[in-house]
N, C-alpha and C positions, 0 to 999 in steps of 0.2 A: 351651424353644425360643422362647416368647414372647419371654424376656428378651434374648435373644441378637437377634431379629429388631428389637427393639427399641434396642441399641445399634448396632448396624447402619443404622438408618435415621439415629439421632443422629451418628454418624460424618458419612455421605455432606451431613445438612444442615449441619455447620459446615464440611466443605471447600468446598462450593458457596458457603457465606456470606463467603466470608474474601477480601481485598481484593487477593490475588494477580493479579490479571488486569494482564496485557502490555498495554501502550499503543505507538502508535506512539515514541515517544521512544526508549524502552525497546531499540526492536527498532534508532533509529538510532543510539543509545550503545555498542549490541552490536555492531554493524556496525564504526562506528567505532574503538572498537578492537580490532579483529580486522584491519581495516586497517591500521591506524598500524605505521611499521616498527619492526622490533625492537630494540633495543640492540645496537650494534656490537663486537662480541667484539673479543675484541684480535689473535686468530688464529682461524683458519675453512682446513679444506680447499679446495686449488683446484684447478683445473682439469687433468686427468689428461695434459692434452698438454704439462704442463709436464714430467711424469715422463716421457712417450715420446719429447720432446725432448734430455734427458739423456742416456735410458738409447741414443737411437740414438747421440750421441755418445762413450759410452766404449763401444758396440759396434765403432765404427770405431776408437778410439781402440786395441783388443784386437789388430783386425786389420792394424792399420801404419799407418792412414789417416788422418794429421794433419790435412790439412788435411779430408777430411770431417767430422772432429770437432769442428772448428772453423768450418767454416760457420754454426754457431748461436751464434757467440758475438760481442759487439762489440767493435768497436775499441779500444777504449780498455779491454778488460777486466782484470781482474788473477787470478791462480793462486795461492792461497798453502797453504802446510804449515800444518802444525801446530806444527811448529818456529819458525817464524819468518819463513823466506824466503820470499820472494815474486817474480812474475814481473811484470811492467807491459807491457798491450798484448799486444796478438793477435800483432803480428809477433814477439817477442820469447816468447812462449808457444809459439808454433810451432816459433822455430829451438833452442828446451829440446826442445821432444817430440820434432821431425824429427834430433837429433842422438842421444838416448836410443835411440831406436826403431833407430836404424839402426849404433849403438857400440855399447851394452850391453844392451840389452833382444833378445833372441831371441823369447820369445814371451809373450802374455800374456791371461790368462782371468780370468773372475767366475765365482762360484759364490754360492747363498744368497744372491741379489738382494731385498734389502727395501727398496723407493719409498714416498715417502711425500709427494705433490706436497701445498703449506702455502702461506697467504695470510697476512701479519703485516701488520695494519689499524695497529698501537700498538706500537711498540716497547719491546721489557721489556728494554735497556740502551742505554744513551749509542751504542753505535757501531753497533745493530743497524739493518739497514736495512730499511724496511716495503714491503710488495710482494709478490711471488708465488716462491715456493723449490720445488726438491729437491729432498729430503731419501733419502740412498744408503747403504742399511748393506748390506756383502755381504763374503764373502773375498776376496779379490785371490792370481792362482797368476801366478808369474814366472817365467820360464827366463832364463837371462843368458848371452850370447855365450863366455862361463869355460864354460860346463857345468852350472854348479849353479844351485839353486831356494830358491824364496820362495814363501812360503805367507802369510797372516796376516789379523786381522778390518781393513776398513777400512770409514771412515765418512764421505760428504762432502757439503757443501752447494754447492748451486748458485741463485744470485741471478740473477733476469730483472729487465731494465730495460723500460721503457713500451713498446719494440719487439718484446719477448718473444725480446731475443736476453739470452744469460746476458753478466753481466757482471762478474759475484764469483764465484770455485768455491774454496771451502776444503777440502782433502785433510788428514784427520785418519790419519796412520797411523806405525806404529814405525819409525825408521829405522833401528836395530838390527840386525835379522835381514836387512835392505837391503844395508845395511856389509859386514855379515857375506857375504853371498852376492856379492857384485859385488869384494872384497878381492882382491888379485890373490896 
């Protein structure tokens, strides 16, 4: 028991002897970087009103309501497929959807809504643009004026300019089963 009390006591006097002791410096170097900002990612989650600003636009967009869905979007925006085509400006985006909506499209619904509002600080290709996104994966259900239906996955992005109005929306989806269902 001696011998035990005895390393014991040896223990507690070299921790007390040992040159560990915090100095003011110490505690302002800690400080300091704990402060210091952190390295800027290249992408970072943003701000969830960029998702409720989307998703309220192709809610109206479901309901018939162009130009609701178009309230968040600027002027000078563009609409593009996946395909290739694309729309230039709000005016021109409108008189697409207001002619669709009211000739071919009968009614149309989401399903399996996944949002994913994105900040791209660094752009990871030549044409990517940096700023605050939407990111929309869900199914798309369509009725068309013929009668028949469309179902399928769809996935799109949406680009906000400094106003926080969108001003790129990319529609990734099959034209295909579109074809097929709108064919007269």
């Amino acid at each position: 028991m001696k011998k035990m009390i005895g390393i014991f006591v040896c223990t507690v006097v070299l921790f007390a002897c040992s040159d560990d002791k915090k100095t003011p410096e110490d505690d302002a170097s800690k400080m300091a970087s704990e402060a210091a900002p952190a390295e800027m990612k290249d992408y970072e989650l943003a701000d969830n009103k960029y998702r409720d600003i989307s998703k309220q636009g192709m809610d109206a967009l479901a309901k018939g309501d162009v130009d609701a869905w178009l309230n968040n979007y600027a002027d000078n925006a563009i609409f593009r497929w996946s395909g290739g085509d694309s729309l230039v400006g709000k005016t021109a985006i409108a008189a697409h959807w207001k002619k669709r909506r009211a000739e071919v499209i009968d009614s149309l619904s989401y399903s399996n809504e996944v949002w994913l509002p994105m900040k791209v600080n660094k752009s990871q290709a030549a044409t990517q643009l940096t700023g605050n996104y939407a990111l929309l994966w869900n199914m798309v259900h369509a009725k068309y004026k013929n009668g028949k239906t469309m179902s399928q996955r769809m996935h799109m992005v949406f680009h906000f300019d400094a106003n926080d109005k969108i001003d790129r929306t990319t529609q990734y989806i099959d034209r295909v089963p579109i074809n097929a269902a709108t064919a007269k």
